[in-house]
C-alpha positions as CSV (number, residue, x, y, z in Angstrom):
1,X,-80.8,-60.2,-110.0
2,X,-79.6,-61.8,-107.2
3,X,-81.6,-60.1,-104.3
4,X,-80.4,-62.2,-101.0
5,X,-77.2,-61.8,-101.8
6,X,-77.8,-57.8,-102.7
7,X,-79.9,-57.9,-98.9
8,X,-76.9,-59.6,-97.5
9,X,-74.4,-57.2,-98.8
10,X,-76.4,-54.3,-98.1
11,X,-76.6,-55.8,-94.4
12,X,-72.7,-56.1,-94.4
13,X,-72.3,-52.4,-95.8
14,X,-75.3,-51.2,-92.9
15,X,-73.1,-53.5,-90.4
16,X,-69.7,-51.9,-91.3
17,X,-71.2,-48.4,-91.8
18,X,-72.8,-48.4,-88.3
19,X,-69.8,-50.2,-86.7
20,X,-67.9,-47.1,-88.4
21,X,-69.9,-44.7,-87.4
22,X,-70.2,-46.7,-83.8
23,X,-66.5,-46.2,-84.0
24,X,-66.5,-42.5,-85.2
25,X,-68.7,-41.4,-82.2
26,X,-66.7,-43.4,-79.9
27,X,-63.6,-41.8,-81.1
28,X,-65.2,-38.7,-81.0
29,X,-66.6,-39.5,-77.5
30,X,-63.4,-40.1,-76.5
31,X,-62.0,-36.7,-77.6
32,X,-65.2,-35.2,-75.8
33,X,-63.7,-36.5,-72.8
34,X,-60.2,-35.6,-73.2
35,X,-61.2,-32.2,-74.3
36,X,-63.4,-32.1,-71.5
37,X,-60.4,-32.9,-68.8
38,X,-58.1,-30.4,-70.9
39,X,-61.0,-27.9,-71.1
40,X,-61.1,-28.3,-67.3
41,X,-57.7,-28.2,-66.6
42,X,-57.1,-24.8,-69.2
43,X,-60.1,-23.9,-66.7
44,X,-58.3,-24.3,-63.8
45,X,-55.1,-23.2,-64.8
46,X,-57.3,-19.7,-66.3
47,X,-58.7,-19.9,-62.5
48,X,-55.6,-20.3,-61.3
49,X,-53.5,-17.8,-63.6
50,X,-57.0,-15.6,-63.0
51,X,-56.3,-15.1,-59.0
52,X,-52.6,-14.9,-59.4
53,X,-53.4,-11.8,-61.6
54,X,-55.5,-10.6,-59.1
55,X,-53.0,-11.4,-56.3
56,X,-50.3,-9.5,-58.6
57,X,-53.1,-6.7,-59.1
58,X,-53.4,-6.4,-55.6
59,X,-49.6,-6.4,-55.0
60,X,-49.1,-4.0,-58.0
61,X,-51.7,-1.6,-56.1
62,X,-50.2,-1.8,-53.1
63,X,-46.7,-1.4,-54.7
64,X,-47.8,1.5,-56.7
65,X,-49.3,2.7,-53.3
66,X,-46.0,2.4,-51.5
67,X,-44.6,3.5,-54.2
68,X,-46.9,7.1,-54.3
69,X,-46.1,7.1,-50.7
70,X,-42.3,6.9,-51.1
71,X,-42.2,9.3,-54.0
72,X,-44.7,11.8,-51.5
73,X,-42.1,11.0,-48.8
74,X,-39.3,11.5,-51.0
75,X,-40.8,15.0,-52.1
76,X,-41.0,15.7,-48.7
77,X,-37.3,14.6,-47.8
78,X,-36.4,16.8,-51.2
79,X,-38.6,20.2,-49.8
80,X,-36.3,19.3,-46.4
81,X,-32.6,19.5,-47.5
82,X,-33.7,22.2,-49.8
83,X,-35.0,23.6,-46.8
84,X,-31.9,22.6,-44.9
85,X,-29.5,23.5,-48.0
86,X,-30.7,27.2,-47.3
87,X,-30.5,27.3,-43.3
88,X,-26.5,25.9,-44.0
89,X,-26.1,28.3,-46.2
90,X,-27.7,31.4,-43.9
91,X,-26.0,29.4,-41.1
92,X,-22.3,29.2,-42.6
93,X,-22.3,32.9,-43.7
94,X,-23.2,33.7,-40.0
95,X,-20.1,31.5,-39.1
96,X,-17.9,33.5,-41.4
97,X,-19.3,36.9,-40.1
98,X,-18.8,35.3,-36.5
99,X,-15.4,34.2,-36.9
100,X,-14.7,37.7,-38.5
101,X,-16.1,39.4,-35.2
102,X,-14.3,36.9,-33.3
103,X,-11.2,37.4,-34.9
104,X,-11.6,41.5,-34.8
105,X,-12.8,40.5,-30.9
106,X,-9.4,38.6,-30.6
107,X,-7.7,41.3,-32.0
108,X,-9.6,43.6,-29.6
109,X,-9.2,41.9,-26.6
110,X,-5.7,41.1,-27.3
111,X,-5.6,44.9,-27.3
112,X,-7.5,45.8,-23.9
113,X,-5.2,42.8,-22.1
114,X,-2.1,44.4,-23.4
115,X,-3.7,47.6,-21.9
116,X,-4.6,46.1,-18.8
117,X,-1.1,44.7,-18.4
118,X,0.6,48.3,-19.4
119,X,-2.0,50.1,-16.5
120,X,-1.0,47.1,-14.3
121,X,2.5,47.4,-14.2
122,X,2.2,50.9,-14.0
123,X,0.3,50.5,-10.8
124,X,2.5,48.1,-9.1
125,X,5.4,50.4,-10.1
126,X,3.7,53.1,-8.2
127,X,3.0,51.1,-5.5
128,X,6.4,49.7,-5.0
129,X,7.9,52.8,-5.1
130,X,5.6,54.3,-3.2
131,X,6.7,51.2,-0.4
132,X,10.4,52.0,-1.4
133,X,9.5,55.3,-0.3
134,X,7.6,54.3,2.9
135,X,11.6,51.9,3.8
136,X,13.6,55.1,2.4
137,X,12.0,57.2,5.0
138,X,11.7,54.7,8.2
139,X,15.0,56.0,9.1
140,X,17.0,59.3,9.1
141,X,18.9,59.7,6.1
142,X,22.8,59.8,7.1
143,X,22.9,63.3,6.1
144,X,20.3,64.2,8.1
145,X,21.1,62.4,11.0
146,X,24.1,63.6,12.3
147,X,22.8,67.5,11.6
148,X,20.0,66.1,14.0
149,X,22.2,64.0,16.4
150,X,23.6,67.5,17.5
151,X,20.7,69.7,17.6
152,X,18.7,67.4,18.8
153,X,20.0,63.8,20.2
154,X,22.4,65.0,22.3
155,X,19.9,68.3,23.5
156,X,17.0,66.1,24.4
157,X,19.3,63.2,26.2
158,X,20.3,63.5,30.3
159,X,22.8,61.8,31.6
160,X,20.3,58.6,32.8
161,X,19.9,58.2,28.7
162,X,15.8,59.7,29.1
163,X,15.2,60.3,25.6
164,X,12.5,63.4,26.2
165,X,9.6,62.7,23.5
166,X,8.6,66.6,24.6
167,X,12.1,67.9,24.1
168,X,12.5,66.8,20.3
169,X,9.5,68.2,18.7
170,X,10.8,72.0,20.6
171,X,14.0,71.9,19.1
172,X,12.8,71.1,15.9
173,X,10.3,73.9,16.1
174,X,13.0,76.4,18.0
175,X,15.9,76.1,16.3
176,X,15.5,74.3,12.9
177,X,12.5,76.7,12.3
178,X,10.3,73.2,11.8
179,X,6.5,73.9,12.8
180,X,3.3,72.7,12.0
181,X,2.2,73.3,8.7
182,X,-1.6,73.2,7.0
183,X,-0.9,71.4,3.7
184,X,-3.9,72.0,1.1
185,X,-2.8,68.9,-0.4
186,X,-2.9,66.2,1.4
187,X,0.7,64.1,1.3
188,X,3.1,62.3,3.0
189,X,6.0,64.8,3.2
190,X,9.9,62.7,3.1
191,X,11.4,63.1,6.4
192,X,14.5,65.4,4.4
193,X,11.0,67.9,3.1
194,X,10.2,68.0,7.0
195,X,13.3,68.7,8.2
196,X,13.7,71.8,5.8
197,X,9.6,73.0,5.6
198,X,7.8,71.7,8.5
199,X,4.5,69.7,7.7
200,X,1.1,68.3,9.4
201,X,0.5,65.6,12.1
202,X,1.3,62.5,10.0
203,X,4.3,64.2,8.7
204,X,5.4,64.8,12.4
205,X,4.6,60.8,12.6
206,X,6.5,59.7,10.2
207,X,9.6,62.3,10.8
208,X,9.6,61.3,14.8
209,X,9.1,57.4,14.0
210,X,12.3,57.9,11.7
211,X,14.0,59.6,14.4
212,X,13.5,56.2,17.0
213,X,14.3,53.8,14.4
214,X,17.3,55.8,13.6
215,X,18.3,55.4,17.1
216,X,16.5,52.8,18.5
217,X,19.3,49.9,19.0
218,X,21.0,52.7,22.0
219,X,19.8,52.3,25.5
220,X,17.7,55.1,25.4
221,X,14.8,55.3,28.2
222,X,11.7,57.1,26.5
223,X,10.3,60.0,28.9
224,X,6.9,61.9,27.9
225,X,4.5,63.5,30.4
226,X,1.1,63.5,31.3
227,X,-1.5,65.6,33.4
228,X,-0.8,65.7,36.7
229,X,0.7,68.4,39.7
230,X,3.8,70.3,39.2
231,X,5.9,71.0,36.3
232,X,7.3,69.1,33.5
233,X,11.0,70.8,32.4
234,X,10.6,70.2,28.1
235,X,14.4,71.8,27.3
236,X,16.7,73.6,29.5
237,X,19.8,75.7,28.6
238,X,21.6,78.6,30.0
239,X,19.4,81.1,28.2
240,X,16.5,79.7,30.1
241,X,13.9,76.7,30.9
242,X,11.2,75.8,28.9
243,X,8.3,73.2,30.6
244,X,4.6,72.4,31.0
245,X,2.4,73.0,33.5
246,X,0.3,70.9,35.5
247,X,2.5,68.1,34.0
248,X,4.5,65.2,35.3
249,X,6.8,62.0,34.1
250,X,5.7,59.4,32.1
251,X,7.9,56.5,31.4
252,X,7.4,54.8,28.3
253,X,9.8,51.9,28.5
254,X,13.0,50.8,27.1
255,X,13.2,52.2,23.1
256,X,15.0,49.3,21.7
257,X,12.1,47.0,23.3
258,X,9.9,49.2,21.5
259,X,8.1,49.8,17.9
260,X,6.9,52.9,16.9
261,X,3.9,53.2,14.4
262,X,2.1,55.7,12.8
263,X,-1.5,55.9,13.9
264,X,-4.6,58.1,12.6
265,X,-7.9,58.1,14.4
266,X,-11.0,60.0,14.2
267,X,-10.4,63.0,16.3
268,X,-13.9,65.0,15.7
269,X,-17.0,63.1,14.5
270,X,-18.8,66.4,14.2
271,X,-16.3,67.4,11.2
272,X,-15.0,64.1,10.7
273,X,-11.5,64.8,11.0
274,X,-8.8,62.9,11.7
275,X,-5.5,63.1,13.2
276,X,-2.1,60.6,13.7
277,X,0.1,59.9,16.9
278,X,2.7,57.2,17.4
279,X,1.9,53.9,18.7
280,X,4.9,52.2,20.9
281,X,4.1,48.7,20.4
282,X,6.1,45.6,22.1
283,X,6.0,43.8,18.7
284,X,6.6,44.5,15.6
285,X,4.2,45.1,13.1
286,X,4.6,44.8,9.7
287,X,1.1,43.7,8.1
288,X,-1.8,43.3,7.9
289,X,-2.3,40.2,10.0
290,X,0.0,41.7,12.6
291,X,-2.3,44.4,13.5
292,X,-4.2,42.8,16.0
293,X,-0.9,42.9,18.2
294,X,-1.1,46.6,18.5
295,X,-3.8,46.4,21.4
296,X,-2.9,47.6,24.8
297,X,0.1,49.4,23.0
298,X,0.9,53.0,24.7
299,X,0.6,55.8,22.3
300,X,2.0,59.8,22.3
301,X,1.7,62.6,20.4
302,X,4.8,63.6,18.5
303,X,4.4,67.4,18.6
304,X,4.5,67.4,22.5
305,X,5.7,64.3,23.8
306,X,2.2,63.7,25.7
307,X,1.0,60.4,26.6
308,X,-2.4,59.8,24.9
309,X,-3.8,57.1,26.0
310,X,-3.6,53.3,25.1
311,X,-5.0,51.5,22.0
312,X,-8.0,48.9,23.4
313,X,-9.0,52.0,26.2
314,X,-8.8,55.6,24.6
315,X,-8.1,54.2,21.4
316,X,-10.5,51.8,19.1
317,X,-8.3,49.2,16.7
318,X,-10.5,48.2,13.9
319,X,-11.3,44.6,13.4
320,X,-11.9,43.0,10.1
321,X,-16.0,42.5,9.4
322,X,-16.6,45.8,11.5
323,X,-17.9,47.9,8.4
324,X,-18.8,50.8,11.0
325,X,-15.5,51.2,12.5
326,X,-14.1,54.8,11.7
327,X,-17.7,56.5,11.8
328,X,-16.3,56.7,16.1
329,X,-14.3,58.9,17.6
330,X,-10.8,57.1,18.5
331,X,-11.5,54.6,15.8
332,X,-8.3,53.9,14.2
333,X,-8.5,53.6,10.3
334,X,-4.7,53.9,9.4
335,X,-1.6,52.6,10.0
336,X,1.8,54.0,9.1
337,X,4.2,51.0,9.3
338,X,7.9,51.4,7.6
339,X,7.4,49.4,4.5
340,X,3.3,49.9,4.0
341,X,0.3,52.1,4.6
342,X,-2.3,50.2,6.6
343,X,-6.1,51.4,5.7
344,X,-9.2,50.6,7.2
345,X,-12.3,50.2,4.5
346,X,-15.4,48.7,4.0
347,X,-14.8,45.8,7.0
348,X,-11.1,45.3,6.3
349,X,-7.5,46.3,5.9
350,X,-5.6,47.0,3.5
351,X,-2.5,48.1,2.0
352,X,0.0,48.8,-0.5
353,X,1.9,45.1,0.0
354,X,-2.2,43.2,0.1
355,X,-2.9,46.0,-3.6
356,X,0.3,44.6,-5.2
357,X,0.0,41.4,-4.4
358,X,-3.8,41.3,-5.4
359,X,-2.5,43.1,-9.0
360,X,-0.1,40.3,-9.7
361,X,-2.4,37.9,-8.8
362,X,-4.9,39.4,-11.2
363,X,-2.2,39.2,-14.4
364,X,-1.8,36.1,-13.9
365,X,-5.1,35.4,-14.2
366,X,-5.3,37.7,-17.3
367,X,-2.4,35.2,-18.7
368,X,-4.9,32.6,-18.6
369,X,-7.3,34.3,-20.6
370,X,-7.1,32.6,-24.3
């Protein structure tokens, strides 16, 4: 055998079998290495994919946080409108019983202003009528008049046209049978009722105050008296003279210059009774915010023709804001004019004119009522 060349070939199969296996580990070195970086970057990328789960953990947590918070919230929001779902429905069936008072309240007030305007009207019809009345009887019915003219006009006239203010209330007393009569009730008789039954002091006012206006536009001198010496002739025929004593002339003026009005005073503040003369005023009054004219007027007292006195001196006028005026004697609280009834209460006047005109001011406020 052939041992070199067996040596040589063993050498040559030792070579190629280490270079193989020099090769092998090399490869396999190689792949170490690549593994190794792709190891390292699966590493990483497990890092990296790690945190973001972590991250998205965190984030999920928070979410479902949110989330528990929201759904708490929501709860909540639900437990409100439920809560508000029952006070609409409590509240809407206490609109519906509402609106079924308000319409019954409608109804009802619709009612009481059709009442109010029915006892309005009613009123102002009274009080109009009760002003037609006060015009009606300013003057002497014709009738009337010219029974009166001869018993009476032409009696207490002289020849120097003195109308004697004593002279008219005698004849009406003497021969008409007219005299002072205590009323229980106390009204304004019509001048026609006096003529035929007599009546108290204001219906001697008001009959007497008819009798000037009636003939106030002749040239009639007014003659009453006053205290004083000697004798003051009242009528005079052939059966005899009639007069008062201690008693002279007092001249009263010019009639058709004149204005008679109706006045009441206190007389007695110990019974607190009153009692109503005529005013002879230089202007004429017919309301309220001509009373203030009556001062220094002369006054007389139409069941004797006497001179009184003059408002501002025996007689007190009443002012408006005075709220004690009328508690005094010769306070005057009441005015008889010919279309109205002036009254003193309270700090003011009033009358029938100021009461109507304060009832049809009150409609139309009712009308504005919805």
């Amino acid at each position: 055998m052939n041992w070199k060349l067996l040596s040589y070939g063993i050498f040559i199969l030792v070579i190629f079998s280490y270079t193989l296996v020099y090769m092998y580990i090399s490869e396999i070195d190689l792949r170490s290495k690549i593994l190794d970086k792709e190891l390292e970057k699966a590493r990483q990328q497990l890092l990296s994919t790690l945190n973001e789960k972590k991250q998205l953990e965190t984030e999920l947590k928070i979410q479902r946080n949110i989330n528990n918070e929201l759904n708490l919230s929501l709860i909540k929001k639900e437990e409100e409108i439920s809560r508000l779902n029952q006070t609409i429905d409590k509240l809407e069936l206490e609109l519906k019983r509402a609106l079924s008072n308000l319409n019954s309240s409608e109804s009802r007030i619709n009612e009481l202003k059709e009442y109010v305007f029915n006892e309005i009207n009613e009123y102002i019809n009274k009080i109009e009528e009760k002003m037609r009345w006060m015009k009606e009887n300013s003057v002497l019915p014709e009738e009337l008049y010219h029974k009166s003219y001869w018993n009476v006009e032409t009696r207490c006239n002289d020849e120097n046209d003195n109308l004697n203010l004593a002279c008219i209330p005698f004849i009406i007393s003497e021969f008409k049978s007219t005299d002072y009569q205590y009323e229980t009730e106390d009204k304004l008789n019509s001048v026609e009722e006096f003529a035929k039954y007599g009546g108290d002091c204001e219906d001697y006012v008001l009959f007497m105050k008819a009798f000037l206006n009636t003939v106030r536009e002749k040239e009639y001198q007014l003659l009453g008296w006053e205290e004083g010496g000697g004798k003051f002739t009242v009528y005079e025929d052939s059966s005899g003279r009639w007069y008062y004593n201690n008693a002279r002339k007092h001249k009263f003026g010019k009639l058709s210059d004149l204005y008679p009005i109706g006045i009441c005073y206190l007389y007695s503040e110990e019974d607190y009774e009153g009692h109503c003369i005529i005013a002879l005023s230089e202007r004429r009054i017919e309301g309220i915010e001509h009373v203030s004219l009556l001062e220094g007027s002369e006054t007389f007292e139409p069941q004797s023709g006497a001179y009184t006195g003059d408002i501002g001196e025996e007689y007190h006028l009443c002012r408006e804001g005075d709220s004690q005026c009328g508690n005094n004697k010769g306070d005057i609280f009441l005015l008889l004019l010919d279309n109205d009834i002036l009254y003193f209460d309270d700090g003011e006047w009033s009358g029938f004119y100021k009461l109507n005109e304060s009832l049809y001011n009150l409609k139309e406020k009712i009308k504005e009522i919805d």
